[in-house]
N, C-alpha and C positions, 0 to 999 in steps of 0.2 A: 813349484820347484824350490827344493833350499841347497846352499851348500854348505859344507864342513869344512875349515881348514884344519888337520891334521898334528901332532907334534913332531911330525919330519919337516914342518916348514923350515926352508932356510931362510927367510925373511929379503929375498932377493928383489921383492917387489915389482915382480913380473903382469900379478895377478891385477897390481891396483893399477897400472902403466894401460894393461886391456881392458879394467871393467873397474873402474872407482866408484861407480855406482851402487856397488855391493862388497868391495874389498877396503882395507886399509890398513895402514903396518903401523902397529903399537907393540912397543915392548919387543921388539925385537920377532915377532912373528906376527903373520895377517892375519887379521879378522873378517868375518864376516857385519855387517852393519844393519844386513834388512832380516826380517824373518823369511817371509816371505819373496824369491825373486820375482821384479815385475818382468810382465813378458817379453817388456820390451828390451830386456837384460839378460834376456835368459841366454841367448847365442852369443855373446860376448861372454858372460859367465862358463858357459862350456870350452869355449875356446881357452879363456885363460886357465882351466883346471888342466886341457889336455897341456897346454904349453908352462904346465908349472914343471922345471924340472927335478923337485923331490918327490911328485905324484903325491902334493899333503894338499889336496882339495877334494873331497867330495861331494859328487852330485847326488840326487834324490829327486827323482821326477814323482 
């Protein structure tokens, strides 16, 4: 699984608040950190794409 954070991010920091495992806000928008989500990430990582409110996270199972 990987994700994409988007250029609609609003840098609200929602994403790293649910899953800093694989999120973090640089520069005024989040990044992703891992290539690869581990699995033990990966339900946290979904969660915080559905709860991003500008939809600038993408999943990729």
């Amino acid at each position: 699984m990987k994700a994409t954070v988007t250029e609609e991010c609003i840098a609200c920091g929602q994403c790293v608040e649910i899953c800093p495992e694989v999120f973090v806000l640089e520069d005024d928008i989040a990044e992703v950190i891992v290539d690869e989500i581990p699995e033990e990430y990966q339900d946290k990582c979904k969660e915080a794409a559905e709860e991003c409110p500008a939809e600038a996270i993408i999943i990729e199972e």
